[in-house]
C-alpha positions in Angstrom: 66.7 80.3 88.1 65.9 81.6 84.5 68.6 80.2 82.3 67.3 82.1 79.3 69.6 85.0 78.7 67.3 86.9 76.7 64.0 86.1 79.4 66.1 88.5 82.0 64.9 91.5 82.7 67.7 94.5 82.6 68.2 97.1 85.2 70.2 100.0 85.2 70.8 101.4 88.6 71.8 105.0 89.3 73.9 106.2 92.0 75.9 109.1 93.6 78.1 107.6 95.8 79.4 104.7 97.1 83.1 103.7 97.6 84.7 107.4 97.1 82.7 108.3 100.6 81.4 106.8 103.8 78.1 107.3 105.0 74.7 105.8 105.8 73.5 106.1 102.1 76.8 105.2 100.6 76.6 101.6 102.6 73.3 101.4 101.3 74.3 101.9 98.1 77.2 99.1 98.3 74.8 96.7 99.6 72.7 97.4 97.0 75.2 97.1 94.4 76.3 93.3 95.7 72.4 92.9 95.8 72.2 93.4 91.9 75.7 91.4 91.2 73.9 88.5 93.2 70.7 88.7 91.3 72.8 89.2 87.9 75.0 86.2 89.4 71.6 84.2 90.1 70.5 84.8 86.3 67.8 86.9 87.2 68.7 89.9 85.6 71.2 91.7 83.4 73.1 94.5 85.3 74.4 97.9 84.7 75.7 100.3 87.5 76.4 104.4 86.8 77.4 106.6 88.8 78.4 110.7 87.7 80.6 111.0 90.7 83.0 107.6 91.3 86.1 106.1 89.2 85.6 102.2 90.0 83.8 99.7 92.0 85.1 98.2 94.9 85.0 94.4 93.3 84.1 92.6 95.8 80.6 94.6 95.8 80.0 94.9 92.3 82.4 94.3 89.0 83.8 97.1 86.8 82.7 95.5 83.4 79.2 96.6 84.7 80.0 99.9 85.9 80.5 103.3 84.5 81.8 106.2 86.5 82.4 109.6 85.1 84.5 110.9 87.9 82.2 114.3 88.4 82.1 115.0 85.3 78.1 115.7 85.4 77.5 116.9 82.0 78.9 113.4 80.6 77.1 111.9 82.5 74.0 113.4 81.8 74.6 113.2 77.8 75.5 109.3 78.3 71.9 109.2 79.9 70.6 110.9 76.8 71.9 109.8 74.5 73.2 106.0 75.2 71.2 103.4 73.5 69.8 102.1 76.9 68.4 98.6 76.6 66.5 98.5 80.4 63.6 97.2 81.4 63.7 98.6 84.5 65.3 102.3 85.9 66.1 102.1 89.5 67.4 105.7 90.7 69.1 105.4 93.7 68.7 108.9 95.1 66.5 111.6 94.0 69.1 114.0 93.6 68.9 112.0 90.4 66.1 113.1 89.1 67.2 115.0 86.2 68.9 111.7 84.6 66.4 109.9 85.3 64.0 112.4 84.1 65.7 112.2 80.5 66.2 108.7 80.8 62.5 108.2 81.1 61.9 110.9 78.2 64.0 108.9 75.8 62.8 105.6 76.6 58.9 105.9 78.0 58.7 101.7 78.5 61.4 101.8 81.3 59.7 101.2 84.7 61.2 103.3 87.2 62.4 102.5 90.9 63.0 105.3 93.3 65.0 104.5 96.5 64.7 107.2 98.9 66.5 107.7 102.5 65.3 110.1 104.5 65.5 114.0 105.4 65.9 114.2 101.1 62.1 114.0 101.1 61.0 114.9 104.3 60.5 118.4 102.9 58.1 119.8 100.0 59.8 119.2 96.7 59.4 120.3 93.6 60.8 120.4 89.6 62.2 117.0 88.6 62.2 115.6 91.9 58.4 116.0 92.3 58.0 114.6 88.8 60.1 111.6 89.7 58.6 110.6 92.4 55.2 111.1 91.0 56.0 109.4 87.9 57.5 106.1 89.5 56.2 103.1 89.4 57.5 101.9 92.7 58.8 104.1 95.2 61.3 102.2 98.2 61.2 104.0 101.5 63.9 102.8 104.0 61.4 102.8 106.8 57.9 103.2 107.6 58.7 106.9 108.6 59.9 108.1 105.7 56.8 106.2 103.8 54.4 108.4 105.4 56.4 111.5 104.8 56.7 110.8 101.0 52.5 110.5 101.1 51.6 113.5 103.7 54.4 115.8 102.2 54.4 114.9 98.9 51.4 113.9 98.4 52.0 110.4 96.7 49.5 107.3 96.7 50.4 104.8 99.7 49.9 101.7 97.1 52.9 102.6 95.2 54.8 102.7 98.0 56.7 99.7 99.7 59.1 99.7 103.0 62.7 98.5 102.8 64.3 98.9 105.9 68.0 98.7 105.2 70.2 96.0 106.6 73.8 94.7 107.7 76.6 95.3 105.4 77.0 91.7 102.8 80.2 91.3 104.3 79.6 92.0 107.8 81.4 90.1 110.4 79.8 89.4 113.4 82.4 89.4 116.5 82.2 86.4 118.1 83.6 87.5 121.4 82.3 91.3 123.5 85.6 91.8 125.5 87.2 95.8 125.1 90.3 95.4 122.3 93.7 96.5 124.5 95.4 98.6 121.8 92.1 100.9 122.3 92.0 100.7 126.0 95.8 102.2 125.4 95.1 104.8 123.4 92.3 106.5 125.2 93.8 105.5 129.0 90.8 103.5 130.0 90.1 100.4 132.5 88.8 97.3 131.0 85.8 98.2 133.3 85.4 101.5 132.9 82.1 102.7 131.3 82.4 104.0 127.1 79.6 105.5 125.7 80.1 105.9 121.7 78.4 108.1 119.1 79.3 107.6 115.6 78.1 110.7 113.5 79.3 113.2 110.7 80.0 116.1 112.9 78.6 119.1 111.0 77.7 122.5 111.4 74.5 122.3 108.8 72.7 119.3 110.3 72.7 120.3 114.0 69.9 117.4 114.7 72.3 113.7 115.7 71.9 114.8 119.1 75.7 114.3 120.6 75.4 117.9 122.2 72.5 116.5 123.9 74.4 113.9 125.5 77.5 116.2 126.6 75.0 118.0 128.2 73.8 115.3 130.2 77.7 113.9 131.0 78.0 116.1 134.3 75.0 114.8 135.9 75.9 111.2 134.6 79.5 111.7 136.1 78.1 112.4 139.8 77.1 108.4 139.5 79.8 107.0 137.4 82.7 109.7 138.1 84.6 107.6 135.7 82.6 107.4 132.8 84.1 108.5 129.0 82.5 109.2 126.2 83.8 108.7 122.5 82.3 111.3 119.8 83.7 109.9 116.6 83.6 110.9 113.2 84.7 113.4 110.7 83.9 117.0 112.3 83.9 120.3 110.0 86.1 123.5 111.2 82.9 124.9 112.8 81.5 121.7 114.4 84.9 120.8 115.9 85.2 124.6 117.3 81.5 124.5 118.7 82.6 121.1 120.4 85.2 122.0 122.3 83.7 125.1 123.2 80.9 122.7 124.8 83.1 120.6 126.1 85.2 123.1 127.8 82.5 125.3 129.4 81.4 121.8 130.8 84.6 120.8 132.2 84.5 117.6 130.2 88.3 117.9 128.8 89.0 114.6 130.8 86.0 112.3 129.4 85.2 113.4 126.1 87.4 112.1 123.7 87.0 113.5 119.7 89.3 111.1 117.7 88.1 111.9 114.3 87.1 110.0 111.8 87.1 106.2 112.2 88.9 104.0 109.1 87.1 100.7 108.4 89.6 98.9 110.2 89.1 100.3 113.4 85.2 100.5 113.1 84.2 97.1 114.4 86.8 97.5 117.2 85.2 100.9 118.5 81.9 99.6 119.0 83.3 96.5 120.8 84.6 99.0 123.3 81.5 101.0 124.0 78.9 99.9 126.4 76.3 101.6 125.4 75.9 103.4 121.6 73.8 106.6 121.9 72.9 109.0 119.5 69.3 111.0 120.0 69.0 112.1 116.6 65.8 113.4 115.6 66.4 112.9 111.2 67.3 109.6 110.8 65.9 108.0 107.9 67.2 104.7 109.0 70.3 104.8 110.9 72.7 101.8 109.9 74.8 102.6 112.7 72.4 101.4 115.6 72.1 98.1 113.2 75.9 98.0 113.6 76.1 98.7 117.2 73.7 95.7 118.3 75.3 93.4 116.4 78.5 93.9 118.0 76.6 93.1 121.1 75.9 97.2 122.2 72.9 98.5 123.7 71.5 101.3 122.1 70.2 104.4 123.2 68.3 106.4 120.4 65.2 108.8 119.7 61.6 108.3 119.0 61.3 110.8 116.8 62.3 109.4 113.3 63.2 106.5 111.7 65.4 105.4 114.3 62.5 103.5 116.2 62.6 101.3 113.4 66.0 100.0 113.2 65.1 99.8 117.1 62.1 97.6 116.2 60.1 100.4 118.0 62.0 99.5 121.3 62.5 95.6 121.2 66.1 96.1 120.3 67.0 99.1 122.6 65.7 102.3 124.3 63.7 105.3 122.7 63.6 108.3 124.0 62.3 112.1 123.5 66.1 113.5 121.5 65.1 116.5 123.1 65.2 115.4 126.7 68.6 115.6 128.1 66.9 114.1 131.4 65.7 111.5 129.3 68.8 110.8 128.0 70.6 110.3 131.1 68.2 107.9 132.6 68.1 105.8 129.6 72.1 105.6 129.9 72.1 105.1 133.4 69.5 102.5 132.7 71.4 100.5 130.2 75.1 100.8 132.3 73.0 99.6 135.4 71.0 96.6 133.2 73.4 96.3 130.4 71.3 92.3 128.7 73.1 89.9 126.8 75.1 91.1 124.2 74.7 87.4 122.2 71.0 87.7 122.6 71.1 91.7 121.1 73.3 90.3 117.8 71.2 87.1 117.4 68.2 89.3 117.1 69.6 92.2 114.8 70.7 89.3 113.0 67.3 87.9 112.0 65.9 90.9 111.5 68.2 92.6 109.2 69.8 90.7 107.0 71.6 90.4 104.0 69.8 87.6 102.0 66.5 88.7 103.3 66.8 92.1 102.1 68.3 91.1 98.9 65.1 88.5 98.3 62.7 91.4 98.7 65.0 94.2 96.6 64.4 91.6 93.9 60.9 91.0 94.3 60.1 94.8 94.0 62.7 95.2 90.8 61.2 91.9 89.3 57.2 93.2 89.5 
């Protein structure tokens, strides 16, 4: 520990969203934000947190005297970057969306280092303006998996060594169940046997993305159903006008209406509870920076299902954890399903190893090592 207040380094950390939204990069973004309260709590570091869209911090992640959110008011926000008399040693922009704050940050104050965190699909594509600049001006750029690492150098041409993979990990205050059986208020509300096979895709349902792969697996559901007639299958999550219409649409021309269930989105306190009552998690997506939620669904005890053509294999430990497939194989898909409801493992065994691979202290040791270089 450095016990030396003025021997810490400072770090300002730039953010879009985090509690006002729920999403992969949000819950990176929380766990990130406990991450620096630790270090600050561990007298590492002095802390501040801004964000241009969010009012206040959940506290148990991160306190408000450390934070400042300007509520989408964007051009505050970008004169407080301006013109603030930033005291940081270190800039760590959480999302390159960022990049024009960070751009004048950096123009004001040339000895910052900078830290870019980057996701996924956001720089998967050729990018240019302040984005380019940021990412070619950083001094450390943090990929959330080895996928998106090779991206940022084959697309955007930057140097391998200032590169460094950080695959994400389990929410800080994650609670692992300590018993797999299917809650009963659930098995209520969707009509279903404690036996019956679930399987469960968690997803923002929308129109633009078109590439998580659910309509690849309603596809698959009438072949699947000539084996396990009754098999259901929970798409959840929060569905825009057109996604929802194209859904039922799909689901009605397959005749699915009695095993397809689209409850919407899913409130914290019913997350944990939904995984519990799938048996197998699928979702063939083919952008996935990351994906959190197959992190989630093993350590609940679920087998996965997901596709090999992203960043998925990674959270899958390139098949150790669960089974990759081609997302654009609806055969594919159905075998690897009616593999894992046939030979279904030990759902102890699947959270004991998500558990030592992604976890909180672990990733929080390693965030600090790259902010402290």
């Amino acid at each position: 520990m450095v016990g030396n207040m003025e021997k810490r380094i400072s770090i300002l950390f730039l953010y879009l969203k985090s509690f006002d939204a729920t999403g992969g990069i949000e819950k990176v973004n929380r766990t990130l934000l406990r991450a620096l309260f630790d270090i600050y709590q561990e007298q590492k570091a002095r802390i501040l947190a801004a964000s241009p869209y969010e009012t206040k911090p959940d506290e148990r992640y991160f306190p408000n005297i450390f934070f400042r959110g300007y509520r989408g008011k964007r051009w505050r926000f970008m004169l407080d970057m301006l013109w603030q008399n930033w005291n940081t040693d270190v800039l760590f922009v959480g999302h390159i969306n960022l990049a024009p704050a960070a751009w004048l940050l950096r123009k004001r104050y040339p000895r910052m280092r900078t830290v870019v965190m980057t996701h996924g699909i956001e720089v998967w594509s050729p990018l240019r303006g302040f984005k380019l600049l940021l990412l070619k001006q950083a001094d450390r750029i943090i990929a959330v998996s080895r996928f998106t690492a090779e991206k940022l150098i084959s697309v955007q041409g930057l140097s391998p060594e200032k590169i460094t993979v950080l695959p994400n990990c389990l929410d800080p205050f994650f609670k692992f169940p300590n018993t797999f059986s299917k809650p009963d208020y659930l098995l209520q509300r969707y009509g279903l046997q404690p036996g019956q096979p679930v399987l469960l895709t968690i997803s923002r349902l929308n129109a633009r993305e078109g590439y998580k792969g659910y309509d690849k697996v309603l596809a698959c559901l009438p072949e699947l159903l000539a084996d396990y007639p009754n098999l259901q299958y929970i798409l959840a999550g929060k569905s825009d006008e057109k996604e929802h219409r194209r859904l039922t649409n799909i689901i009605r021309e397959l005749g699915l209406e009695s095993c397809v269930h689209l409850p919407g989105f899913l409130p914290d306190a019913e997350l944990s509870d939904h995984y519990l009552l799938a048996d197998v998690f699928v979702m063939p997506s083919k952008k996935e920076g990351f994906g959190l939620v197959f992190i989630e669904a093993l350590a609940h005890g679920v087998p996965v299902v997901a596709g090999n053509a992203d960043g998925s294999a990674e959270a899958l430990q390139n098949g150790r954890l669960g089974l990759l497939i081609d997302p654009d194989d609806p055969a594919a898909i159905a075998g690897a399903i009616r593999q894992t409801l046939q030979r279904p493992g030990d759902p102890a065994a699947r959270q004991k190893a998500v558990a030592e691979s992604f976890n909180y202290p672990d990733y929080k040791t390693r965030l600090w090592k790259l902010l402290s270089i």
